[in-house]
C-alpha positions in Angstrom: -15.7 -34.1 -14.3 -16.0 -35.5 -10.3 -18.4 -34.0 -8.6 -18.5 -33.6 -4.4 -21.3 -31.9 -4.1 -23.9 -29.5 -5.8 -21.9 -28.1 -8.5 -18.2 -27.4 -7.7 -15.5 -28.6 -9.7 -12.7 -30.7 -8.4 -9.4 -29.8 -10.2 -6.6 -28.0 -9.7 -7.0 -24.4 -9.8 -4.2 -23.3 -12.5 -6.1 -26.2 -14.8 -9.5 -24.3 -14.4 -7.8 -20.8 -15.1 -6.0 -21.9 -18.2 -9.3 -23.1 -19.9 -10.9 -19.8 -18.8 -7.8 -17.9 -20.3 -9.0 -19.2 -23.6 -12.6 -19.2 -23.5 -12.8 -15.8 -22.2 -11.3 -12.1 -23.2 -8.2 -12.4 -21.1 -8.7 -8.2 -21.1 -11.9 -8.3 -20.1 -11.0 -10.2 -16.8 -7.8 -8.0 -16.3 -10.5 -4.9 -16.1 -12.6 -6.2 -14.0 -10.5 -7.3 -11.2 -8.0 -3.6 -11.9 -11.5 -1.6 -11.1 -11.5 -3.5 -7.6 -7.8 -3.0 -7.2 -8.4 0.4 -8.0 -11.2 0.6 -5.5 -9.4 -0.6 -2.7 -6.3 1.3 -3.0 -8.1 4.3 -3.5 -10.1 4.4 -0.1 -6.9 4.2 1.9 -6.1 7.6 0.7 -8.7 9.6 -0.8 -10.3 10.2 2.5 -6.8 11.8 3.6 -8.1 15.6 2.1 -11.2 15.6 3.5 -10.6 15.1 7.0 -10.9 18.6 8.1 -14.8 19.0 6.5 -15.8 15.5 8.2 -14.1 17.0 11.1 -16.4 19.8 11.7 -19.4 17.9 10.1 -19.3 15.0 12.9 -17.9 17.1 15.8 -15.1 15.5 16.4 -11.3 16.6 17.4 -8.4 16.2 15.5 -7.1 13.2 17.4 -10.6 11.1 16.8 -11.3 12.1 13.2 -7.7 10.0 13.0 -9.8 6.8 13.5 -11.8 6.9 10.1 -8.4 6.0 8.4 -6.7 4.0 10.9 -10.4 2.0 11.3 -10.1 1.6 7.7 -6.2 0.4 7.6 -6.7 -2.2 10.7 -10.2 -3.9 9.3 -8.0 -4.5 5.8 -4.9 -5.9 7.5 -6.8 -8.2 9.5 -8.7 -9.9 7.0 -6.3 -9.8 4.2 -4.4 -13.4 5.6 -7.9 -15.6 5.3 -8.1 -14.2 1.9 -6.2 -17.7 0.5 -8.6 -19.8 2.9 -11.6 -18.2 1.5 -10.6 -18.4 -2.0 -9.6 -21.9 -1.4 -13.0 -22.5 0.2 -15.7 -20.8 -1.4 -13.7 -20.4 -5.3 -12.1 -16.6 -6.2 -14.9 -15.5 -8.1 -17.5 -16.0 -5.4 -15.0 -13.9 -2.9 -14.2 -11.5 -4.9 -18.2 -10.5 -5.8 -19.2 -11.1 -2.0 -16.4 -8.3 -1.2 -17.2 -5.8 -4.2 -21.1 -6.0 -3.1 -19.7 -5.4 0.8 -17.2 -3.0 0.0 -19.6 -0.8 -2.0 -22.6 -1.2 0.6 -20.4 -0.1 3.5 -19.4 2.6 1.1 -22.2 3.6 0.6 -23.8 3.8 4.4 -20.0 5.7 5.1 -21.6 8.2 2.9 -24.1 8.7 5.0 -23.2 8.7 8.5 -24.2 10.9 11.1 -22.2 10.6 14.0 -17.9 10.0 14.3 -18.7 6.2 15.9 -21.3 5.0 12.8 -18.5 6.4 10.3 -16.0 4.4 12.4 -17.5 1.2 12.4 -18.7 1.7 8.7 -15.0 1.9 7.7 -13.8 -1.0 9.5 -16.7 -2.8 7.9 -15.3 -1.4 4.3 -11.9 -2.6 5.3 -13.1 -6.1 6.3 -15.1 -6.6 2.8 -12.1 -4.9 0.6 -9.5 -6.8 2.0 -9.5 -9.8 -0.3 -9.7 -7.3 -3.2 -6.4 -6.9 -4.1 -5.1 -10.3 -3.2 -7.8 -12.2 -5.7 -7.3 -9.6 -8.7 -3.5 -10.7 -8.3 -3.7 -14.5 -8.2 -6.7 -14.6 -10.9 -4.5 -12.2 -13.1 -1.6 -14.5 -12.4 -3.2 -17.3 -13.6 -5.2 -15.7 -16.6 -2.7 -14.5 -18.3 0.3 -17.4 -19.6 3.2 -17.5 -17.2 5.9 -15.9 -20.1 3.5 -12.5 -20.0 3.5 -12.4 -16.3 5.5 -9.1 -16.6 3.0 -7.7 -18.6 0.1 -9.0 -16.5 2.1 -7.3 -13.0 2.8 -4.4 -14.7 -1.0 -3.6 -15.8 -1.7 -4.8 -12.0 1.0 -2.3 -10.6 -0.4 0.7 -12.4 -3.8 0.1 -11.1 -2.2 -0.4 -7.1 0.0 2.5 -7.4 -2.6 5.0 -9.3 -4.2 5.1 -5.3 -1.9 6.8 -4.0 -1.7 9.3 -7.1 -4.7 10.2 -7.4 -6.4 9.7 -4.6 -5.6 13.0 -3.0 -6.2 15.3 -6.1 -9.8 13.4 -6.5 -10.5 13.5 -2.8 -10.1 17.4 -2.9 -12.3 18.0 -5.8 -14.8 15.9 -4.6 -15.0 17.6 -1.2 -14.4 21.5 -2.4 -16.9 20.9 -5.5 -19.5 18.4 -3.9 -19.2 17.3 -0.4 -16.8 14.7 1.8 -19.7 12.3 1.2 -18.9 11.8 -2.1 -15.4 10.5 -1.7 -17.5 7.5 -0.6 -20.5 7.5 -3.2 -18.2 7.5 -6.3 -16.9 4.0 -5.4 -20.8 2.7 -6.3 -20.5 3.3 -10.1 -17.0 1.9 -10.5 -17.9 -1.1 -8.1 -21.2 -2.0 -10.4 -19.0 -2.0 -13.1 -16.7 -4.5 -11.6 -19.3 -6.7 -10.6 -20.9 -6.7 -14.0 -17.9 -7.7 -15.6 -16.5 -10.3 -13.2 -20.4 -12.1 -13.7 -19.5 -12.2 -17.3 -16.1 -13.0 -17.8 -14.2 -14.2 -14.7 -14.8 -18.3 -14.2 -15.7 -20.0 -11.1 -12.4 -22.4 -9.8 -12.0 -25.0 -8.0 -12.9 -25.4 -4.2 -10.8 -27.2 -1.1 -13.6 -28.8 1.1 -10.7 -30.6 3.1 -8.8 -27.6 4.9 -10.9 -26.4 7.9 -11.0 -22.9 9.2 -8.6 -22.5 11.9 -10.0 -20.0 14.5 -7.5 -20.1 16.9 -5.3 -19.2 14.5 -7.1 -16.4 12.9 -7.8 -14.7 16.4 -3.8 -14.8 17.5 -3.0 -13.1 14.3 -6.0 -10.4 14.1 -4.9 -9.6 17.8 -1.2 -8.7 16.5 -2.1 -7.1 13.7 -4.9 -4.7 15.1 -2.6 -3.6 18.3 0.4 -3.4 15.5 -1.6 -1.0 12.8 -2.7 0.6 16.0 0.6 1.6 18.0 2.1 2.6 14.5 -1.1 5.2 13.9 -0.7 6.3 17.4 2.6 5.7 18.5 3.9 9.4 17.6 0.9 11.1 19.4 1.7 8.5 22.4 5.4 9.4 22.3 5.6 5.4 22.1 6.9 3.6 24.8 6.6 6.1 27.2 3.1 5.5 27.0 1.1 2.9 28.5 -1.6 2.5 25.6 1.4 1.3 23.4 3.3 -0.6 25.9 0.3 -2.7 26.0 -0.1 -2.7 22.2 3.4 -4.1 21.3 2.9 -6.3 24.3 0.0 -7.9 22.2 1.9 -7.3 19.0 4.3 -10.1 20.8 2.1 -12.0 22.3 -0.2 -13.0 19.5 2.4 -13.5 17.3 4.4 -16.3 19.2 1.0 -17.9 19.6 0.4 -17.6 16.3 3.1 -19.7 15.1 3.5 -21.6 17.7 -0.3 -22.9 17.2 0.7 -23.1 13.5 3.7 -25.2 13.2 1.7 -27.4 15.5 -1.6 -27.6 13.3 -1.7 -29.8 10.3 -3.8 -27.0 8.4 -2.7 -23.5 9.7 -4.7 -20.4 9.5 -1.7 -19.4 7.0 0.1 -22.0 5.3 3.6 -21.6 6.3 4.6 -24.0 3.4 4.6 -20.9 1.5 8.0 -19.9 3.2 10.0 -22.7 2.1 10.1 -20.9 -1.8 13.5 -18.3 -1.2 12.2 -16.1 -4.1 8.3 -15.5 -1.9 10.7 -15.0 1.2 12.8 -12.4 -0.3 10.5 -10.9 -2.4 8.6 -10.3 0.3 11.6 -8.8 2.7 12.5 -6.6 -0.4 8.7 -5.3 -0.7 8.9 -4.6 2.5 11.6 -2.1 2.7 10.5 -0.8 -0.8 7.0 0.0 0.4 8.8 1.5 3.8 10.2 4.1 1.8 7.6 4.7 -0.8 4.6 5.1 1.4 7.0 7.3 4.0 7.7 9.5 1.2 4.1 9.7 -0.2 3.0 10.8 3.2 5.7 13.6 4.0 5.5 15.4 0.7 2.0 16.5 1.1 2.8 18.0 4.4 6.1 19.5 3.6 4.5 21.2 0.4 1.3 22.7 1.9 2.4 23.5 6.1 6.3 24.6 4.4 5.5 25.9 1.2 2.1 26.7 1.6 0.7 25.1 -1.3 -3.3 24.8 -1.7 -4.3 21.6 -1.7 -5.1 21.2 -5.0 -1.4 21.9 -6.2 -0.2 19.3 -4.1 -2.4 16.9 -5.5 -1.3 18.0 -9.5 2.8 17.9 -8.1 2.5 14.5 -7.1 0.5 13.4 -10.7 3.6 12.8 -12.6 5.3 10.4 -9.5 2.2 8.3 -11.1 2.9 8.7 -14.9 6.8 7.8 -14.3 5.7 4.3 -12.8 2.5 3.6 -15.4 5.6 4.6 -18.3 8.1 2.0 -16.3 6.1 -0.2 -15.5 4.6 -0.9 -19.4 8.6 -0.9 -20.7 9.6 -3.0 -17.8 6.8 -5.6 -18.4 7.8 -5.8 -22.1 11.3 -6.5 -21.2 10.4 -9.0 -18.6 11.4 -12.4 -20.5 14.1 -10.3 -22.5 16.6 -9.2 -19.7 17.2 -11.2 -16.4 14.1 -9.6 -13.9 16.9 -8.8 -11.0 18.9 -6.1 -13.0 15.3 -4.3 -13.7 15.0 -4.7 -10.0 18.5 -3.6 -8.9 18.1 -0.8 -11.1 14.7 0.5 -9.9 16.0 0.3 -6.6 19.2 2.7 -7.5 16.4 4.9 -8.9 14.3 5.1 -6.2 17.1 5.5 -3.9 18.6 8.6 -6.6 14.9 10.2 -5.9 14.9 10.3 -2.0 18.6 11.8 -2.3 17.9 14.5 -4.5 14.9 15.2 -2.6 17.0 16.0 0.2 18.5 18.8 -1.0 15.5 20.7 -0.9 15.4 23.9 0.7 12.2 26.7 1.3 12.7 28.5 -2.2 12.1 25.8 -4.0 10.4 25.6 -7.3 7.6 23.5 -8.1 9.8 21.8 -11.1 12.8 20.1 -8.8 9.2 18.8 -6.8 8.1 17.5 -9.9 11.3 15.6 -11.2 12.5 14.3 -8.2 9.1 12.8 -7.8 8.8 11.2 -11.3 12.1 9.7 -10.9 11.0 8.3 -7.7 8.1 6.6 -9.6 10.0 5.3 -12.6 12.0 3.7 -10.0 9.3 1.9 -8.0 7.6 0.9 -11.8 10.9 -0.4 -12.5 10.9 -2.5 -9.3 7.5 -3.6 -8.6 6.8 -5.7 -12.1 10.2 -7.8 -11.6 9.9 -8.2 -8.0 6.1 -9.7 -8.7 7.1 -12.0 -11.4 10.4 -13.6 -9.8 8.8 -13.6 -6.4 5.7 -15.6 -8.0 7.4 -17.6 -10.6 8.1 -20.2 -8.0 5.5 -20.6 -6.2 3.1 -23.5 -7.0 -0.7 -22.2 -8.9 -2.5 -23.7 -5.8 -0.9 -21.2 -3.6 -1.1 -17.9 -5.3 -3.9 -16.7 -3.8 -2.6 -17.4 -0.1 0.6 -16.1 -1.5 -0.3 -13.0 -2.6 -2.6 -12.3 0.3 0.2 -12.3 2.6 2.2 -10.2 0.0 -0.3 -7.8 0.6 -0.5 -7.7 4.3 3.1 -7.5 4.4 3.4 -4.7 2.1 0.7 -2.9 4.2 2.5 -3.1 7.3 5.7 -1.8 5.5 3.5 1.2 4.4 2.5 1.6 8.3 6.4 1.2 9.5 7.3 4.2 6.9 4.3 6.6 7.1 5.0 6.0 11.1 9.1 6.0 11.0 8.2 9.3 8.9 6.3 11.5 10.8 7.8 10.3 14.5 11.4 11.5 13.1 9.8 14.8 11.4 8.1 15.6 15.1 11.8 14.7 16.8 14.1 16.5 13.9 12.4 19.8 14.3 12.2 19.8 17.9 16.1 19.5 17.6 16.7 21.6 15.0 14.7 24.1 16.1 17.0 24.1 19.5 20.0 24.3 18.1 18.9 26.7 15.2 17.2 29.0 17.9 20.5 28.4 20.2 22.4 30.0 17.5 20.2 33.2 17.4 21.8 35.7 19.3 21.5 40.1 18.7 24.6 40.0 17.2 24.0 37.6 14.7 24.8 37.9 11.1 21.3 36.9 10.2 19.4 38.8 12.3 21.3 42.2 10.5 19.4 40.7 7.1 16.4 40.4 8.5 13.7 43.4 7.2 13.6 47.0 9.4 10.0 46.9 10.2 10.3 43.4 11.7 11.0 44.4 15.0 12.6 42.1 17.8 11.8 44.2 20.5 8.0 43.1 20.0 5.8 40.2 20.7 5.1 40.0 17.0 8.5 40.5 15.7 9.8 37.5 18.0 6.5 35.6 17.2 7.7 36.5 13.2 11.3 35.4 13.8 10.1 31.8 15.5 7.8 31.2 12.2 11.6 31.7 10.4 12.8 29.4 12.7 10.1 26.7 12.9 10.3 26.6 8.4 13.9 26.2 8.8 14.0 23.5 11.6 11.2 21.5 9.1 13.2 21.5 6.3 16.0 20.2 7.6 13.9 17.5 9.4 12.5 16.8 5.8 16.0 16.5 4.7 16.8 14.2 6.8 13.9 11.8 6.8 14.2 11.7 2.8 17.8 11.4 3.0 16.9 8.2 5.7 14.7 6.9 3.1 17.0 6.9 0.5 20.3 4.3 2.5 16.9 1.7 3.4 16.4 1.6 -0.4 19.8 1.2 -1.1 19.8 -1.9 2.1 17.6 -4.0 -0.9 19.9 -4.3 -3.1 21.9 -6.9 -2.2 18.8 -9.1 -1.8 18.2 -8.7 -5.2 20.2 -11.5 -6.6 19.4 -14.0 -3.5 16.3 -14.2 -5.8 16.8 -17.4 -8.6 15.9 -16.2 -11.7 12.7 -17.6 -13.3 13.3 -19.5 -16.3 10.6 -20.5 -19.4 10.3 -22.8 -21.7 10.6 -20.8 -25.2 7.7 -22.4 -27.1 5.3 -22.8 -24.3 6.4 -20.0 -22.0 5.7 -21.9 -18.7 8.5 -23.9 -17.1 6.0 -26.2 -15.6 3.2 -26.7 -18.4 4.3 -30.1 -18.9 4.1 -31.0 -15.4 0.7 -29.7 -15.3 -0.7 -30.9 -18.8 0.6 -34.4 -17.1 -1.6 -33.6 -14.0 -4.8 -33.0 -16.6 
């Protein structure tokens, strides 16, 4: 083996992988990179429940105790890009350690803050180290496991990215009613040392690129338009957007940094991101399909909580129990799907799982205040067999062209792209909610006159002649005007899934070689 310096090996990446694959426990390696996947996803929403308790704990208002999640979302989504550079430079395994011992040290000082600006800070910190998480357990799953069982491999990878979401909120609120907010922080150190135990054992160090240079420039132009971006979506609807001068300024940086960004790229002869990557039509529309997939997902994850508890009035926990089984209908699809993978062309899984999805958001607007907790149930495990049913092909067919040496760059931008998709919905979501009800409740209130039929049906002691009874009838009016905003959002959500499906079969479909399982193992057993 060549040698350029103290110890690091010189070939290609895939090669390295493929001799760890079998010297190693393939499920040993997919564990320990799932727990920081796990980790990662988990802080972006398990925080959500206990907001109000940090709220009065660090004296802060409602507006302020915004930044621990927004502080959180920016630090990820600026350093998830350099995750491929840093891979490429310092080997996965080293990264991926460096991040988990980060991630769980800023967890663990989060934990203990005193003040709103030292929790702040903390969590931008967290989001800095965990960026690289998710990226790295992709790519070394990718190439640990052989490239015919990639559908397996994305689907045991998908269960771990969307269980975040799931249960984040349910273990957030036990956490904080049982313990305290603090632990919502200190239970990421166990899980974390378990990860970091395992990935010393099992996961093997790969190659390094001493040739490709940072490129600052670049990496300042694009942290620029991504921090002003995460930050006029969190703060856009509380801005009234463009009316307001703090976002005017953000999207003007949004713009700004962005042409310089590729500007300065297509110029340089190794870019900050490689844009190489968007020659490959499957990584280009898999990514614009992930996109408007994680639009709608994350938008509907982030309105159901609020419809059921400030509309229904459902505690807390029961929110976070309803929403469970949107989690056990992707883990179910998402295991069938990745058996399937090699045995029916990837795009009909996809085009299917998109019709799903798109079924869910339509049935869930038809929802009206007497709703049962069963339609909230159903409606939200079809939703999730629908995203399971999406997310292993759209992995696997976006990947399966993409050359080994660029999987980790690859997937890191995945990853930032899907973030900002999550942004664009849980923003699109709440700015239409705010908007629908003021309308409806206008045009609903327009309509209430003393000779309306309703008002006859209303109960005897409510009286209208009274502060309290008119107070009573604008609560009526306020739950009404709500639900038919959430109607409409959910019924928005369901035509942009439906806008995917034709980009389905843009996508080539990846083909394998039957006895080997990788359609180019003979190219690379040539490059050995």
């Amino acid at each position: 083996m060549r040698r350029t310096g103290r110890w690091w090996p010189t070939e290609p990446s895939h090669v390295i992988f493929r001799a760890a694959a079998n010297k190693t426990h393939t499920g040993m390696i997919t564990l320990a990179v799932m727990l920081g996947t796990l980790l990662q996803v988990l802080d972006t929403t398990i925080v959500n429940v206990s907001l109000p308790e940090m709220q009065g704990s660090l004296s802060a208002d409602q507006d302020q105790i915004s930044w621990v999640l927004t502080s959180y979302i920016i630090g990820a989504a600026i350093m998830t890009p350099p995750t491929g550079w840093l891979a490429g430079r310092f080997g996965r395994r080293r990264v991926y350690l460096v991040s988990m011992i980060g991630f769980l040290c800023a967890s663990f000082l989060c934990g203990t803050a005193t003040s709103l600006a030292e929790i702040v800070v903390l969590r931008v910190i967290q989001g800095l180290f965990g960026a690289a998480m998710v990226p790295i357990s992709q790519a070394i799953m990718l190439d640990t496991w052989p490239r015919e069982k990639h559908g397996m491999a994305m689907a045991i990878f998908g269960i771990g990215l969307m269980l975040g979401p799931i249960i984040g909120p349910v273990l957030g609120a036990y956490l904080t009613e049982d313990y305290s907010w603090r632990w919502v922080f200190f239970i990421n150190i166990p899980i974390g040392a378990l990860a970091i135990l395992l990935t010393l054992t099992y996961v093997k160090k790969t190659a390094i690129n001493l040739a490709r240079k940072f490129d600052g420039w670049g990496f300042l132009f694009l942290s620029v338009a991504i921090g002003a971006l995460q930050m006029m979506l969190d703060r856009g609807e509380q801005k009234d957007w463009f009316t307001s001068a703090e976002i005017l300024i953000e999207f003007g940086l949004v713009v700004i940094g962005t042409w310089l960004f590729f500007t300065h790229s297509y110029k340089k002869d190794h870019p900050y991101i490689d844009l190489t990557l968007f020659r490959d039509r499957n990584y280009v529309v898999g990514n614009i399909i992930g996109f408007i997939v994680f639009v709608t997902l994350f938008s509907t994850l982030s309105l159901l909580p609020q419809l059921m508890q400030e509309v229904l009035a459902y505690p807390v926990i029961l929110t976070g129990l309803i929403l469970a089984p949107r989690g056990i209908g992707t883990m179910i699809s998402m295991m069938v799907v990745g058996r399937m993978s090699t045995k029916i062309d990837p795009r009909f899984n996809m085009a299917a799982g998109i019709i799903i999805m798109a079924l869910g958001t339509y049935f869930m607007s038809g929802f009206d205040t007497q709703i049962g907790i069963w339609p909230l149930i159903w409606t939200g495990f079809v939703q999730g067999v629908g995203m399971g049913q999406v997310f292993v092909p759209l992995t696997t067919v976006m990947f399966s062209t993409l050359p080994p040496q660029q999987r980790t760059e690859g997937t890191g931008v995945y990853n930032l792209i899907r973030n900002i998709g999550g942004s664009l919905g849980i923003s699109i979501g709440f700015t239409l909610l705010a908007r629908y009800i003021q309308v409806n409740h206008a045009v609903i209130g327009g309509r209430v006159t003393p000779y309306s039929q309703a008002l006859q049906s209303l109960p005897a002691q409510m009286n209208l002649g009274s502060a309290h009874g008119l107070a009573a009838l604008n609560d009526i009016i306020n739950q009404q005007a709500a639900m038919i905003s959430f109607n409409n959002d959910f019924l928005l959500m369901s035509v942009l899934s439906v806008i995917a499906l034709p980009l389905v079969f843009l996508m080539k479909r990846p083909r394998y070689d039957k006895k080997i399982g990788d359609p180019q193992a003979q190219q690379h057993m040539a490059m050995e």
